[in-house]
C-alpha positions as CSV (number, residue, x, y, z in Angstrom):
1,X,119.2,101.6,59.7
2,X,117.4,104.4,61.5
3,X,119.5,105.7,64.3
4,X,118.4,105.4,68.1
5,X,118.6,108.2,70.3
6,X,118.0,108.4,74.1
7,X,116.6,112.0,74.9
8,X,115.1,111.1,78.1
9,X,117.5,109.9,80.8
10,X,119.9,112.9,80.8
11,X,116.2,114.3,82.3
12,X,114.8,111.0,83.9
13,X,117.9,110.2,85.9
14,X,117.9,113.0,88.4
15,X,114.9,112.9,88.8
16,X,114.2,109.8,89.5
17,X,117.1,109.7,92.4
18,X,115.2,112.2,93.6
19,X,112.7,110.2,93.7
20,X,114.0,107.5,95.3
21,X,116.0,109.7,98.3
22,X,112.7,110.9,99.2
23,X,111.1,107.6,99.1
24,X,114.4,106.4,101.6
25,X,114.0,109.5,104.1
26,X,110.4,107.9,104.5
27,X,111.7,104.5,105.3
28,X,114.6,105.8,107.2
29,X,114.8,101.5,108.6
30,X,115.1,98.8,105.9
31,X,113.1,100.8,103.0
32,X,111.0,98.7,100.6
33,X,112.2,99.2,97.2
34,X,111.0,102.1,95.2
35,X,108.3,101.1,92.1
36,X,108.5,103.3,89.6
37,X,105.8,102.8,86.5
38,X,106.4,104.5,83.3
39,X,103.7,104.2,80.1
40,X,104.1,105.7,76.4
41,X,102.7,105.0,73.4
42,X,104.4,102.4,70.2
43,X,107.3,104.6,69.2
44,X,107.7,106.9,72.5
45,X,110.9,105.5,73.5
46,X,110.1,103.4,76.5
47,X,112.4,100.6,75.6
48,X,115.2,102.7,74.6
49,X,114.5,104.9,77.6
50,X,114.3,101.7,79.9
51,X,117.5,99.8,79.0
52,X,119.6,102.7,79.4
53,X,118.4,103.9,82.9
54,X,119.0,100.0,83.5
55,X,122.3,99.9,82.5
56,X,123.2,103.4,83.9
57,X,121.5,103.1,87.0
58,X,122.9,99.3,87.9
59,X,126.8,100.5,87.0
60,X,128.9,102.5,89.2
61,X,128.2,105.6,90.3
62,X,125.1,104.6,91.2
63,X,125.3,100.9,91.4
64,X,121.4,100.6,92.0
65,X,120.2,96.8,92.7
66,X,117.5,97.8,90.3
67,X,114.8,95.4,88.1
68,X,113.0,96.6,85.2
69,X,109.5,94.5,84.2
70,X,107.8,95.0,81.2
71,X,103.8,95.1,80.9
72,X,104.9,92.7,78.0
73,X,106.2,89.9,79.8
74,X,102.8,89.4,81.6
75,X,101.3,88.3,78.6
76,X,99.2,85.4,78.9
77,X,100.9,82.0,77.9
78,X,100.0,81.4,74.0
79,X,97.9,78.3,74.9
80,X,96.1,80.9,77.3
81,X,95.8,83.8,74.8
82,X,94.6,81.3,72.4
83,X,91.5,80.1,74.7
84,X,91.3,84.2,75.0
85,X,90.2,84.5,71.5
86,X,88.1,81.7,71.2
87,X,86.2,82.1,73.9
88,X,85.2,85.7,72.3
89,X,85.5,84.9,68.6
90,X,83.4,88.2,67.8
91,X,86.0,90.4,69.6
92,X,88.3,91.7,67.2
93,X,90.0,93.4,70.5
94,X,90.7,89.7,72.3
95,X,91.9,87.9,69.1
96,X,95.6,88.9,69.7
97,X,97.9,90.0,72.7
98,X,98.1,93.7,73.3
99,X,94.9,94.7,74.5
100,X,93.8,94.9,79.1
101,X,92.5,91.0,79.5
102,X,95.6,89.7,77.6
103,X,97.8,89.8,80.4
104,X,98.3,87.4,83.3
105,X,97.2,89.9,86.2
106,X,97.8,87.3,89.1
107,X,101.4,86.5,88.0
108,X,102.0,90.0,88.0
109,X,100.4,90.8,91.4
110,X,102.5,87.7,92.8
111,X,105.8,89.4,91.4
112,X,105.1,92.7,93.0
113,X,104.4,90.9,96.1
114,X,107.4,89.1,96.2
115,X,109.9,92.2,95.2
116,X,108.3,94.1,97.5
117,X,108.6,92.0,100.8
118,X,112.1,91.8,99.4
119,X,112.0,87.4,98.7
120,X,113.5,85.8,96.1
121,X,111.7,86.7,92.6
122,X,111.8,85.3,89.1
123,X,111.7,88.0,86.7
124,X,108.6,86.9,83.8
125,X,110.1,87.1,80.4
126,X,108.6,86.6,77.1
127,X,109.2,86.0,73.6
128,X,107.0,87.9,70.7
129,X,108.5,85.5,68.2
130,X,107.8,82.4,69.1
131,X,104.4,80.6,67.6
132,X,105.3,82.6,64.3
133,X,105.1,86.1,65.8
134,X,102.0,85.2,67.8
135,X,104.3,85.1,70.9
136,X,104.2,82.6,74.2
137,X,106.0,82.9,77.5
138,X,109.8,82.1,77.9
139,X,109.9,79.2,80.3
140,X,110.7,80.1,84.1
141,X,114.0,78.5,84.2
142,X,115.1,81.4,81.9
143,X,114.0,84.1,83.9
144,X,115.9,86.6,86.1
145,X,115.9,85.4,89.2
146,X,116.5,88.5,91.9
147,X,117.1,88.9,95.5
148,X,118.4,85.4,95.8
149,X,120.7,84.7,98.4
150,X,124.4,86.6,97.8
151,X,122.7,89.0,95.9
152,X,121.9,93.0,97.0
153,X,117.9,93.2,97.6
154,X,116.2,95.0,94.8
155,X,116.1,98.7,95.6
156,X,114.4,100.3,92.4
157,X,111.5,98.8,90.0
158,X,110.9,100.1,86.8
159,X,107.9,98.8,85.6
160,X,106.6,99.4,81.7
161,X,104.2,99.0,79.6
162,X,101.8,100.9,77.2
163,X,98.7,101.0,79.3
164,X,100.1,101.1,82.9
165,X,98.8,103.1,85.1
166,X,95.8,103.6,82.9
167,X,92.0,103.3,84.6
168,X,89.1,102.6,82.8
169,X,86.1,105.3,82.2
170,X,82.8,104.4,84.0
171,X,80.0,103.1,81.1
172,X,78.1,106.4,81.0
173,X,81.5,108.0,79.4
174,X,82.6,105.1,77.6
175,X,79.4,105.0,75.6
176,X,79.9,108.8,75.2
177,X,83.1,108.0,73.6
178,X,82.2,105.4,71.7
179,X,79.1,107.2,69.8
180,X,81.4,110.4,69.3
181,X,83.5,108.1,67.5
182,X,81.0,105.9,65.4
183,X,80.1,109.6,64.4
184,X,83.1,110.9,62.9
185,X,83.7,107.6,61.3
186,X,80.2,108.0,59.4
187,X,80.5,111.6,58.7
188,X,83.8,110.8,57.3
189,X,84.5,107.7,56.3
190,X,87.3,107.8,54.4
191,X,89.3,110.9,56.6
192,X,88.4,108.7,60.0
193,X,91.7,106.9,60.7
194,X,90.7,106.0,64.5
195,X,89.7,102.0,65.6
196,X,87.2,102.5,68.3
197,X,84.3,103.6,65.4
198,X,84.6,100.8,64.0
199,X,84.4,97.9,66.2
200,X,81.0,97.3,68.7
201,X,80.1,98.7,71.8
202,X,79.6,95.6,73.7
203,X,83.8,94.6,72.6
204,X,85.2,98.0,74.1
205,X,83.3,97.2,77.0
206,X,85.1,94.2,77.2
207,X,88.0,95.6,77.7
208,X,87.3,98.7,79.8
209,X,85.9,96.6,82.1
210,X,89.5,94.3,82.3
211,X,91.2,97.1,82.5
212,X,89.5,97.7,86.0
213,X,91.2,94.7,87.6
214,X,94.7,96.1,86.3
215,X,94.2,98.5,89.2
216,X,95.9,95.6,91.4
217,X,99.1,96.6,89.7
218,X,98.9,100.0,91.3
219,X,97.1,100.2,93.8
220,X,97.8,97.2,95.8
221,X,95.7,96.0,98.6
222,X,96.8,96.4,102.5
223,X,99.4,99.2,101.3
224,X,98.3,103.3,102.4
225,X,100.5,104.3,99.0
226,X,99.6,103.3,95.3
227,X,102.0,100.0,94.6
228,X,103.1,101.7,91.7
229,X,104.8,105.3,93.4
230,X,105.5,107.3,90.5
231,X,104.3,107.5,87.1
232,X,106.5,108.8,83.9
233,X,104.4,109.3,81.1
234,X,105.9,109.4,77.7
235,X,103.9,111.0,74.9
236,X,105.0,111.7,70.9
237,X,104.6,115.0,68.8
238,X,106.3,115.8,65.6
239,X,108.7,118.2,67.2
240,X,109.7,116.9,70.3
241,X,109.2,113.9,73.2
242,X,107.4,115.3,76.3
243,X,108.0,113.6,79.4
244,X,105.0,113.6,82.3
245,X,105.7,112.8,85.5
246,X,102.8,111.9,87.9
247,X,103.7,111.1,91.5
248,X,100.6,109.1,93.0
249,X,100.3,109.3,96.4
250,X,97.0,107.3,97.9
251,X,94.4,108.9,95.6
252,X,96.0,112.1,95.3
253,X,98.2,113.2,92.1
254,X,100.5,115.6,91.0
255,X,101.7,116.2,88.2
256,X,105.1,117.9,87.0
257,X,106.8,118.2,83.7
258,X,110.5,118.6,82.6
């Protein structure tokens, strides 16, 4: 069995408490909880990173009433994802979960709603393995249920996911993008290991243009500061795991690495 190893939170941990002292001194009187989004590609170490600063953060010293959420679990239901693909059936891009229009974008706005105005919340779960790997929602009366009464209110979400925080290019670029890479698949068919090349213009649009309504995710309406605060971004090389960290403040970023 391959061995896991965490390389991130001895970094991510102080920093994000950093974070999140700043984001109390700003809200000296009953803070809203801190969101915190973090993205990385298949492999990065988002999951591994994610359950340990979950299980660090929520024991003592810290003892953070903290909730992770995963992109994941906003998956559309599998009857949903189903009508999905039939209603394109030329898109190879909306014939399976995974890709922006696949996810259930008002269940997720309605649990940031609810964790942020501090109410009681039930936590979306779901499970890749049901329908034979296809996947389908876990039913709500298995979810994590948060803030209820007796409990601490939620001071920290961590919220996942490969694509988050991720906006969409406008159609001048995307077209740009697409013919560069319909190019270097035909000049090189067989060295050309990218997907975009291969499908049509008209399915990538698709799904750039979904991905413009995941802005509610991070920008939510009625608040001055981006719903999602801060941004880790974890990216792979063959020597080493970088970690970017964008801090989005209204339309404004800046970016560190450690």
């Amino acid at each position: 069995m391959q061995r896991v190893i965490d390389d991130k939170s001895e970094h991510c941990i102080p920093f994000l408490l950093s974070l999140l002292s700043a984001h109390q001194s700003r809200h000296p009187a009953d803070p809203p909880p801190f969101f915190l989004g973090l993205n990385g590609v298949q492999g990065a170490g988002k999951t591994v990173l994610v359950s340990t600063l979950q299980e660090t953060l929520r024991s003592p010293p810290y003892s953070l009433p903290l909730v992770t959420l995963s992109l994941d679990d906003l998956y559309l239901t599998h009857a949903d994802q189903e009508a999905l693909a039939q209603s394109h059936p030329d898109n190879p891009l909306l014939q399976h979960r995974g890709q922006p229009s696949t996810h259930d974008l008002a269940l997720g706005e309605q649990v940031f709603a609810s964790l942020r105005e501090g109410r009681e919340t039930a936590i979306p779960q779901y499970d890749k393995s049901a329908f034979a790997g296809k996947g389908d929602r876990v039913p709500k009366s298995n979810w994590e249920v948060v803030n209820a009464e007796g409990q601490k209110k939620v001071k920290v979400v961590i919220f996942e996911g490969w694509c988050v925080g991720f906006r969409a290019w406008d159609d001048e670029t995307l077209r740009s993008k697409w013919e560069a890479a319909v190019r270097m698949k035909e000049n090189d068919p067989e060295g050309y290991k990218g997907r975009l090349g291969h499908v049509k213009f008209e399915d990538v649009k698709a799904v750039n243009d979904a991905l413009k309504k995941y802005d509610v995710l991070t920008e939510y309406v009625g608040w001055s500061l981006a719903f999602v605060e801060y941004l880790l971004i974890l990216s792979r090389s063959q020597l080493d795991a970088l970690i970017h960290m964008y801090a989005y403040s209204v339309r404004r970023v800046l970016k560190c690495m450690c």
